[in-house]
Backbone as JSON, one array per atom type, in Angstrom:
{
  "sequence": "XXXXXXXXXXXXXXXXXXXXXXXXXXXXXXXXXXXXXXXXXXXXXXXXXXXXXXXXXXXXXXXXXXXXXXXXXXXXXXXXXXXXXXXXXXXXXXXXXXXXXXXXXXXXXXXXXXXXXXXXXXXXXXXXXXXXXXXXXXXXXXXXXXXXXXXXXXXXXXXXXXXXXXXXXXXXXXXXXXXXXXXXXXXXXXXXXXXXXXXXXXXXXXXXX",
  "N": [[0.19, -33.1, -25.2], [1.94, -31.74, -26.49], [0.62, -31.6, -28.86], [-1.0, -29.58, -28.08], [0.87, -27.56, -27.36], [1.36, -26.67, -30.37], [-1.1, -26.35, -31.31], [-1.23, -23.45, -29.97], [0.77, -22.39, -31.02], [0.16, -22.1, -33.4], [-2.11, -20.58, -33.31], [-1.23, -18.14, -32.76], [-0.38, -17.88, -29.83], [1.15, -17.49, -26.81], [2.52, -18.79, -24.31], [3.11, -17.52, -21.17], [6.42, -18.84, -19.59], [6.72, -20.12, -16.24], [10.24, -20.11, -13.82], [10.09, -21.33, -12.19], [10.25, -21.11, -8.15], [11.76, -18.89, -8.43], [10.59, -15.28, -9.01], [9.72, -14.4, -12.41], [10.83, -11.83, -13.79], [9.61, -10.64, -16.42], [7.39, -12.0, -16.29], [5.9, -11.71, -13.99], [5.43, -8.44, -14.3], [3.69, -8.49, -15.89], [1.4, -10.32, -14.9], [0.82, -8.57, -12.9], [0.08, -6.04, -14.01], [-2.12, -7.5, -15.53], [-3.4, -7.84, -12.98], [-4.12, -5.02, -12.29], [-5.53, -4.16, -14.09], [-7.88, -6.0, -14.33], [-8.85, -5.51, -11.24], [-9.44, -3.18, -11.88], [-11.45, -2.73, -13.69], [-13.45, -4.95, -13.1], [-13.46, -4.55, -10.19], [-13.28, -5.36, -6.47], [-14.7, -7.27, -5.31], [-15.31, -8.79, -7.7], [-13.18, -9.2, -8.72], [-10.54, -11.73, -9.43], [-8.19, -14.6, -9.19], [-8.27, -16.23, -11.55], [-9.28, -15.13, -13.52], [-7.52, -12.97, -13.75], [-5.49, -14.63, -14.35], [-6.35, -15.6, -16.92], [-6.0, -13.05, -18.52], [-3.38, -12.61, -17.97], [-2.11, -14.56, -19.57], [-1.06, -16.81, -17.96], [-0.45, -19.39, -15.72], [-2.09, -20.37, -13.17], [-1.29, -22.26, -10.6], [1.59, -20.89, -11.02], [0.93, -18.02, -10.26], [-0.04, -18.38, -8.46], [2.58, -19.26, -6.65], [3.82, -17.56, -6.36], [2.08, -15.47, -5.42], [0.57, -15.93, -2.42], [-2.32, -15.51, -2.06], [-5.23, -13.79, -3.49], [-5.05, -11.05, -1.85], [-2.4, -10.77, -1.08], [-1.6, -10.41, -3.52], [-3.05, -8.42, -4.44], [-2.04, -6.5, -2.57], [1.08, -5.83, -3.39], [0.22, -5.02, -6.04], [-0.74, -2.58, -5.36], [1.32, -1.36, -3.88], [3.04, -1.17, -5.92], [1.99, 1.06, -7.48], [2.46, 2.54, -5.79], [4.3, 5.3, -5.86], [6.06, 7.99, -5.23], [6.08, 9.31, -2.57], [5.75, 11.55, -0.07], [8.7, 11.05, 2.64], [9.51, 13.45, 3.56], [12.14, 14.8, 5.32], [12.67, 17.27, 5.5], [14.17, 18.35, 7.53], [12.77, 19.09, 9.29], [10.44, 17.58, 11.85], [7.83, 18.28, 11.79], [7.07, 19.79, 9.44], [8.05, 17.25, 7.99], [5.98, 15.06, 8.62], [3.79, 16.63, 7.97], [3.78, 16.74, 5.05], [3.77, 13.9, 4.18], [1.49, 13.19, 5.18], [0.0, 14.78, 3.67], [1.14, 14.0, 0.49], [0.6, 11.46, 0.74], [-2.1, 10.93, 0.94], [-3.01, 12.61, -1.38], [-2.16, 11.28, -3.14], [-3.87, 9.0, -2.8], [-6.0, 9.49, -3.68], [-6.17, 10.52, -6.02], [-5.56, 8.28, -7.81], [-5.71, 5.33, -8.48], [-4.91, 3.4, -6.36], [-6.32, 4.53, -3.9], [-8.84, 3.12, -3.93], [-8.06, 0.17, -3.65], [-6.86, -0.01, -1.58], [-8.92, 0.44, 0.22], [-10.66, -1.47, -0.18], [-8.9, -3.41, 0.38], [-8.94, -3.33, 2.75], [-11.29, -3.54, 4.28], [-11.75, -6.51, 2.95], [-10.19, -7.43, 4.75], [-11.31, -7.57, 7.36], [-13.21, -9.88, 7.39], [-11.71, -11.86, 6.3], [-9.08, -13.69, 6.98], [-6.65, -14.34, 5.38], [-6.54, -11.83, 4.27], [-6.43, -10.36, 5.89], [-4.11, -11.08, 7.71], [-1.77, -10.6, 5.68], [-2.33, -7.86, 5.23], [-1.8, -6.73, 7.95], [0.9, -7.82, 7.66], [2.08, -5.85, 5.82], [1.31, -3.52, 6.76], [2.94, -3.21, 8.92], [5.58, -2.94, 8.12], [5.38, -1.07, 6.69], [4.62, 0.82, 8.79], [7.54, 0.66, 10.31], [9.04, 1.92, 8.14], [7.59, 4.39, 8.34], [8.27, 5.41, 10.68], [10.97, 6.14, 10.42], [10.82, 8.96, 9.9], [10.71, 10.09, 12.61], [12.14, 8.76, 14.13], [14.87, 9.89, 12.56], [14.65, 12.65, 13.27], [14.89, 12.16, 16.4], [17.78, 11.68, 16.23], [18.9, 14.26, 15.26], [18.24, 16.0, 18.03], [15.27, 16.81, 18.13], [13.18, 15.2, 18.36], [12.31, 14.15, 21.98], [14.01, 11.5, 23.26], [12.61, 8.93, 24.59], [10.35, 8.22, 22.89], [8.12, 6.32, 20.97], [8.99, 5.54, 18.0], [6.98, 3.73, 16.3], [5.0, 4.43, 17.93], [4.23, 6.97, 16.91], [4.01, 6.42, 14.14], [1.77, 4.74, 13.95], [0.15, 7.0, 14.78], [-0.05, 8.74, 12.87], [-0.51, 7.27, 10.15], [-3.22, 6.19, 10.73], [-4.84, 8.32, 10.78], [-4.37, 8.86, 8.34], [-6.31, 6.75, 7.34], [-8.29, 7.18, 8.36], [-9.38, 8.96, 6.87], [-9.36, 7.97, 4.43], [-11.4, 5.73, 4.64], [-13.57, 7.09, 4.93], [-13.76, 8.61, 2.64], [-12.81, 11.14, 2.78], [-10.74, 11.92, 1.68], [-10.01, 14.63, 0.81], [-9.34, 16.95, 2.59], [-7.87, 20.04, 3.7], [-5.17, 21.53, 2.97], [-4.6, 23.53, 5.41], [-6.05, 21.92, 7.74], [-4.52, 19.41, 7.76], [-2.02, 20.49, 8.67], [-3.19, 20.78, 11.05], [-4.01, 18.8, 12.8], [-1.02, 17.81, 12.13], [0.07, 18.61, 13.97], [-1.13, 18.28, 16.64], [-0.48, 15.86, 16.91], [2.66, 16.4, 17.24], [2.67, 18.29, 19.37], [1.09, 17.21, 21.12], [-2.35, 17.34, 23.41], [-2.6, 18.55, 25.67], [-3.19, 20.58, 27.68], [-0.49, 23.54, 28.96], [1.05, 23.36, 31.73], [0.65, 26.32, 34.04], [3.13, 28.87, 33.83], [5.38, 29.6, 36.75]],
  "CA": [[0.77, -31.84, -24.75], [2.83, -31.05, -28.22], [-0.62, -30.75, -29.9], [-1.76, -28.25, -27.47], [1.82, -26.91, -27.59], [1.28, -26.41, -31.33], [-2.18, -25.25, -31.7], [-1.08, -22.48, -29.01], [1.83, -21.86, -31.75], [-0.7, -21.58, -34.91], [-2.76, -19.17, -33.03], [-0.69, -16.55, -32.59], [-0.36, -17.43, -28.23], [2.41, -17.58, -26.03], [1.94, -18.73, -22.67], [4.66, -17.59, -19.95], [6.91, -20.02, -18.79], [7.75, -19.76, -15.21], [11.24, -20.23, -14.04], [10.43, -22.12, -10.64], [9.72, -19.98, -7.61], [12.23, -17.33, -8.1], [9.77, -14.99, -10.02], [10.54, -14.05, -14.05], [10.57, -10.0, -13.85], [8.85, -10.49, -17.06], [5.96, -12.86, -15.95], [5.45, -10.92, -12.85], [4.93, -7.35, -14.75], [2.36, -9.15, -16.61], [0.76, -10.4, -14.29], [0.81, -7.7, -11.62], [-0.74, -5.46, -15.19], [-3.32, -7.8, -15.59], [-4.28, -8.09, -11.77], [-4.56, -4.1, -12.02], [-6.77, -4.0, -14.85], [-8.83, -6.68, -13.5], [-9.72, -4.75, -10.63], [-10.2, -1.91, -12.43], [-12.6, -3.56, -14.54], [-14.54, -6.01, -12.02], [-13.72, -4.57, -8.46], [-13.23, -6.06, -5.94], [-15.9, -8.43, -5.41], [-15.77, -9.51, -8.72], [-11.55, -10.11, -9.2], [-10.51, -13.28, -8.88], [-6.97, -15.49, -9.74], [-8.48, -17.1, -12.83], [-9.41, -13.45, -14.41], [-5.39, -12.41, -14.16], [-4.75, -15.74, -15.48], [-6.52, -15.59, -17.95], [-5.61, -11.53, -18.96], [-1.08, -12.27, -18.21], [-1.6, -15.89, -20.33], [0.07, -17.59, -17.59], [-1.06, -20.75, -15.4], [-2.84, -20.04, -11.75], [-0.02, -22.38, -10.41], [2.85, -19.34, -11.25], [0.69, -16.95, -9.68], [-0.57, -19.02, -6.41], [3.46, -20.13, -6.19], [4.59, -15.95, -6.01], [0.66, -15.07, -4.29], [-0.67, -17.08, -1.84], [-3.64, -15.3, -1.84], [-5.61, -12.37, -3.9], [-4.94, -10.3, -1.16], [-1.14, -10.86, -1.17], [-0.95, -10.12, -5.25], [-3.52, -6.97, -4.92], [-1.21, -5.37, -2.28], [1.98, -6.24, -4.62], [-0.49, -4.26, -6.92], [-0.71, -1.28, -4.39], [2.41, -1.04, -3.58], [3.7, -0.61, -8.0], [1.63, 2.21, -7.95], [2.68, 3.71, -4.63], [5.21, 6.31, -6.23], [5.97, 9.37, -4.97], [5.05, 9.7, -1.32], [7.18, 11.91, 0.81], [9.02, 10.97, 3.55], [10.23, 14.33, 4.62], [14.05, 14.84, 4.94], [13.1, 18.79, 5.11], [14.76, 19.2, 8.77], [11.73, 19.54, 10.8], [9.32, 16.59, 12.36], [5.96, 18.55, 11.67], [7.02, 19.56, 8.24], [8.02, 16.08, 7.04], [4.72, 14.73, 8.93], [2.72, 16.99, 6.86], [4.01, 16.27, 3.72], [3.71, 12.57, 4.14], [0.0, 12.72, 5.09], [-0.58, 15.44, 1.98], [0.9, 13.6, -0.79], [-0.29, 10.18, 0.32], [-3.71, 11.06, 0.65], [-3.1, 13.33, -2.4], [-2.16, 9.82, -4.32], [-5.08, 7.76, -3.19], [-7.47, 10.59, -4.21], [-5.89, 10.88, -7.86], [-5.17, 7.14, -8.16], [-6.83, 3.7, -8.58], [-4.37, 2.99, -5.21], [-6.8, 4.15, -2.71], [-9.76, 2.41, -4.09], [-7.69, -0.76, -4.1], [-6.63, -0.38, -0.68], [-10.04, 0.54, 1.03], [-11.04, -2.88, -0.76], [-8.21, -4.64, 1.15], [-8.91, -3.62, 4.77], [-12.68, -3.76, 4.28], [-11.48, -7.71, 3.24], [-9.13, -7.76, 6.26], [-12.62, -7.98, 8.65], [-14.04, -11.42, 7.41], [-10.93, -12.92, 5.55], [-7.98, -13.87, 7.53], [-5.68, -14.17, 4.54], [-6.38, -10.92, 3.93], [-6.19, -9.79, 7.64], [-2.71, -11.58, 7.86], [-1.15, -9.82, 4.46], [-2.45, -5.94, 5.38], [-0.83, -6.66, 9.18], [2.3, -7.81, 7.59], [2.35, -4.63, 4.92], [0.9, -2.47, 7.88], [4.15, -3.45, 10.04], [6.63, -2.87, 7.17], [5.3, 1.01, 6.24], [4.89, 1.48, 10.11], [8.82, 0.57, 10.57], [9.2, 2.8, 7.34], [7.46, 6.13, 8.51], [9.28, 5.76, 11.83], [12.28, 6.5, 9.83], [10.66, 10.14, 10.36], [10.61, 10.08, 13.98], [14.07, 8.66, 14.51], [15.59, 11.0, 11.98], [14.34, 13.81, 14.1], [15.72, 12.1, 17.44], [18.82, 11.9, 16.19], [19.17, 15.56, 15.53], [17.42, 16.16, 19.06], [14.14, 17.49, 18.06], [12.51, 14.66, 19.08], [12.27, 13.22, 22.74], [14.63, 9.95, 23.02], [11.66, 7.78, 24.94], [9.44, 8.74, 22.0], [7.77, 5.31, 19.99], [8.51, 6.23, 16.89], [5.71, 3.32, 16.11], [2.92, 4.81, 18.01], [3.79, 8.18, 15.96], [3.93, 6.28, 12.54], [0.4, 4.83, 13.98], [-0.91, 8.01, 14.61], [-0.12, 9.37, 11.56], [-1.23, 6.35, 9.49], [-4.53, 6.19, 11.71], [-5.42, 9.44, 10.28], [-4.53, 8.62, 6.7], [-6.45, 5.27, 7.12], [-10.01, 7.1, 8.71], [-9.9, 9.68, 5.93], [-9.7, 6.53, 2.89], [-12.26, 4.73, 4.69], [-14.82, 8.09, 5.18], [-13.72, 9.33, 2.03], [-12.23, 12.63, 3.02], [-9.31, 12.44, 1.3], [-9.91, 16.06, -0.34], [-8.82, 17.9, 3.53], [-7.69, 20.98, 3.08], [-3.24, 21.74, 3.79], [-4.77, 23.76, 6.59], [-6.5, 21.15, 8.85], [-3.78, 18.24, 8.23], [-1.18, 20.85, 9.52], [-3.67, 21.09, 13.06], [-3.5, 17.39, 12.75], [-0.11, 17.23, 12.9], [0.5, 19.84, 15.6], [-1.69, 17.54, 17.99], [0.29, 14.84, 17.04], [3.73, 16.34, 17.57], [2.67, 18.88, 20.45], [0.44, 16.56, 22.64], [-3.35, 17.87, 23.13], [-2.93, 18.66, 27.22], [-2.84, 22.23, 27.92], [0.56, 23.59, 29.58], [0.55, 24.15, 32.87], [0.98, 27.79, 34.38], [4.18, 29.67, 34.18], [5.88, 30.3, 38.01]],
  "C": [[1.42, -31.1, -25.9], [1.84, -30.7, -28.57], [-0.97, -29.49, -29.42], [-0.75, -27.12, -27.79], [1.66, -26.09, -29.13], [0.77, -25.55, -31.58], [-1.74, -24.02, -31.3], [-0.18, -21.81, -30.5], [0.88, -21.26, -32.95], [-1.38, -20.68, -34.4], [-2.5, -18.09, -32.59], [-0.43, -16.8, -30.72], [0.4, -18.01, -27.98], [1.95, -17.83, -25.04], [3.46, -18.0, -22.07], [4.83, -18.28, -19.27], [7.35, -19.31, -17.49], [8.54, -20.56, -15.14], [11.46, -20.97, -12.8], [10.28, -20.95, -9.48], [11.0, -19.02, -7.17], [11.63, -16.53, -9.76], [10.45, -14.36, -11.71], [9.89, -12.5, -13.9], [9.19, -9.81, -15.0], [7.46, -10.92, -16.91], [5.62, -11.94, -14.8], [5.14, -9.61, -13.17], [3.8, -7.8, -15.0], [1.23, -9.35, -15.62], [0.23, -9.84, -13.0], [-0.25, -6.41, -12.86], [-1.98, -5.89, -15.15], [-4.38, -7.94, -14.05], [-4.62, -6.87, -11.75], [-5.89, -3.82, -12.89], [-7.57, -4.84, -14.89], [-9.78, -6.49, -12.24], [-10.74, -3.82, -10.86], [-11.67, -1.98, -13.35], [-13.83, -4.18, -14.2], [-14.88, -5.52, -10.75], [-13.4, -5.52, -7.66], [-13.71, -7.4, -5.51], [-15.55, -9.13, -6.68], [-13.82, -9.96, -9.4], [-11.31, -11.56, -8.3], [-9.13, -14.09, -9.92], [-7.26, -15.62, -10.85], [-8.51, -15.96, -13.55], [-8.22, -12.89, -14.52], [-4.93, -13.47, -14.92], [-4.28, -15.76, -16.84], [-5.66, -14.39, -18.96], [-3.36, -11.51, -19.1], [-0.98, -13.46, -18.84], [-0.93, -16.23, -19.75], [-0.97, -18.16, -16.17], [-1.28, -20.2, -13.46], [-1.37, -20.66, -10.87], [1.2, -21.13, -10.15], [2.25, -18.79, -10.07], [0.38, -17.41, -8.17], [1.24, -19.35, -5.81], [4.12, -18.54, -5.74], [3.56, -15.05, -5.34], [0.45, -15.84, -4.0], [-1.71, -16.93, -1.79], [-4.1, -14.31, -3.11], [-5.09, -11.34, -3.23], [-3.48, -9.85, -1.46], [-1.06, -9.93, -2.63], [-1.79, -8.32, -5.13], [-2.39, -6.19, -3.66], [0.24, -5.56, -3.08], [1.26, -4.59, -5.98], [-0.39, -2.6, -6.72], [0.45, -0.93, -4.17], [3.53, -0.06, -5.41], [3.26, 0.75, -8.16], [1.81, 3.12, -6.37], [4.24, 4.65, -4.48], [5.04, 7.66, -5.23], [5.68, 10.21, -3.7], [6.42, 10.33, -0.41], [7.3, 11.86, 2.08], [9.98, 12.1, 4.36], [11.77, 14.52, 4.39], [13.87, 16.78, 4.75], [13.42, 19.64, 6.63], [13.83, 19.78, 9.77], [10.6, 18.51, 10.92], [7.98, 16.98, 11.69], [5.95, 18.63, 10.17], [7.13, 18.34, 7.64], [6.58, 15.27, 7.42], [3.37, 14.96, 7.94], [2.85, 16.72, 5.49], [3.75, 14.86, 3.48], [2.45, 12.12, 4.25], [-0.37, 13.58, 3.76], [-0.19, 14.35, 0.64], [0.77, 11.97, -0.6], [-1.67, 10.0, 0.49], [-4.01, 11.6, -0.94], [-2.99, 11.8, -3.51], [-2.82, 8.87, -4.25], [-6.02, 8.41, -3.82], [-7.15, 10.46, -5.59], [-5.53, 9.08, -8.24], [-6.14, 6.32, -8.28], [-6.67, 3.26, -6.82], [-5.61, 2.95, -4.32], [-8.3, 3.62, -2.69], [-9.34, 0.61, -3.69], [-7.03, -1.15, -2.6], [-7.44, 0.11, 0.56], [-10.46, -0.86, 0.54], [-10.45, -3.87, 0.25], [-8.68, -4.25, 2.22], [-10.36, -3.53, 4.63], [-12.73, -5.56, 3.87], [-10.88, -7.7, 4.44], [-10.53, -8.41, 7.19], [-13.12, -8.98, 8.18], [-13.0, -12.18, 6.88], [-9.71, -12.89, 5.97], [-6.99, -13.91, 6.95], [-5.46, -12.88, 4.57], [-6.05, -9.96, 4.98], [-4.41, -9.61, 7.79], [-1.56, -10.63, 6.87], [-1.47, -8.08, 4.99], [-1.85, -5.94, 6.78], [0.79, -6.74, 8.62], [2.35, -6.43, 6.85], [2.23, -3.56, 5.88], [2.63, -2.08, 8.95], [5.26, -2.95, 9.15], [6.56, -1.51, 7.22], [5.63, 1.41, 7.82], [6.64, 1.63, 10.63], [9.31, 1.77, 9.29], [9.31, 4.57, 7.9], [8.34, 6.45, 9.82], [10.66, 6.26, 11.55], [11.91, 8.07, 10.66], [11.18, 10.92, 11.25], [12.46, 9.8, 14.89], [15.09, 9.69, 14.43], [15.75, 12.28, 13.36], [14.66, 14.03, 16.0], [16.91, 12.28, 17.02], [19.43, 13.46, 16.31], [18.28, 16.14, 16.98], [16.09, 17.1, 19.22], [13.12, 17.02, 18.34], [13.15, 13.94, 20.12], [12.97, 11.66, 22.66], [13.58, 9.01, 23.84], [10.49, 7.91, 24.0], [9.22, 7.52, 21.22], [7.93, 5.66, 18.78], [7.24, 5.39, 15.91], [4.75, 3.34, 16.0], [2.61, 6.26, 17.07], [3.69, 7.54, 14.39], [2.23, 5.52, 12.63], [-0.18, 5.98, 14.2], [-1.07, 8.44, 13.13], [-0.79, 8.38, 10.49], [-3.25, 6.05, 9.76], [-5.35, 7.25, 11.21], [-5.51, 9.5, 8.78], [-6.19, 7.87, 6.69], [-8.17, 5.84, 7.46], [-10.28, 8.0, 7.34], [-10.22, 8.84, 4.43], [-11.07, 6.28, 3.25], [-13.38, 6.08, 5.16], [-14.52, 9.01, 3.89], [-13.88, 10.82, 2.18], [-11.05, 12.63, 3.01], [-8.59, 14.18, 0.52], [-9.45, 17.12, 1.0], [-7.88, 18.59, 2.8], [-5.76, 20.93, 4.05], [-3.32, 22.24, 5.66], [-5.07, 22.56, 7.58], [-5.57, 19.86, 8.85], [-2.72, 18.87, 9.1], [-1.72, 20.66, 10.99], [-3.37, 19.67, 13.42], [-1.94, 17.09, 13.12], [0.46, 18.43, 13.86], [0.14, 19.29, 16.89], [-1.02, 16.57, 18.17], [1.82, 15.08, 17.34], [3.92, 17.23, 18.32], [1.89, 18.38, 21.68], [-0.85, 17.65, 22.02], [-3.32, 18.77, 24.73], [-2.54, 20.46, 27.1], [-1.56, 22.49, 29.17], [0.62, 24.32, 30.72], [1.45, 25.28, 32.97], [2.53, 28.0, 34.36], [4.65, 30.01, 36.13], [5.2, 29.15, 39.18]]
}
């Protein structure tokens, strides 16, 4: 083990030590780096544990003890690069709605992100790891965007028997067909009609008198 230790030393390589399973900030950049440019590189199909290994110089072990899966580490992956997405806060339900489907469609379209997370839910359907990991992440954002929905009860603009769940599924539902039919390029106009159906109902109002 010293020899190997050595050689490693004469050739210029460092491995990263992990620190036991509470992760090393530094080992975990690394290796969250090399799992991106491993995708980016191979795809989906073709990434795989040993290829990050290899690319953050640090031992499958580490990475299986802070990922249990691929799946797990590429959303980890998705998530680093999911800057910038607005949740509204501009005093009106439909406006923060729309903004939240514009600039997170707007950031899978300009990103690696929404290549990387049409990959995962196209795994989700044959690979139960991967099923299990995009339900838990699915449940987390959904409790997230409901923030929206709440917000907007509180100041009474929305309905108090109102899910704010099934509205952070609608709205997600609509992100989630435009990734996977690539029509993330909709135009400001047609997400606003979008969310008008979603925060006026579709039923026509009955008669006056």
């Amino acid at each position: 083990m010293q020899e190997k230790a050595g050689a490693m030393a004469r050739n210029g390589e460092k491995r990263r030590v992990s620190i036991g399973a509470r992760r090393n900030p530094a080992s975990a950049d690394a290796i969250l780096e090399a799992a991106k440019a491993e995708l980016i590189e191979k795809g989906y199909a073709g990434f795989s544990i040993e290829g990050v290994a290899r690319r953050a110089r640090a031992g499958k072990p580490t990475i299986y003890r802070w990922w249990p899966n691929k799946s797990a580490l590429l959303l980890d992956v998705y998530q680093r690069q999911k800057g910038g997405i607005d949740y509204g806060g501009s005093g009106s339900i439909e406006e923060d709605m729309f903004r939240f489907l514009k600039s997170l469609m707007g950031h899978w379209r300009q990103t690696s992100s929404g290549s990387i997370f049409r990959s995962l839910v196209a795994e989700a359907q044959s690979n139960p790891d991967a099923a299990a990991a995009l339900a838990d992440y699915a449940a987390v954002r959904r409790d997230h965007s409901g923030e929206m929905v709440r917000a907007a009860q509180a100041r009474g603009e929305v309905a108090a028997d109102v899910d704010p769940e099934i509205v952070a599924d609608l709205l997600s539902s609509y992100a989630w067909s435009h990734l996977l039919t690539d029509r993330l390029d909709e135009d400001e106009a047609t997400i606003r009609k979008a969310v008008r159906a979603i925060a006026h109902g579709i039923l026509a109002k009955p008669a006056a008198g």
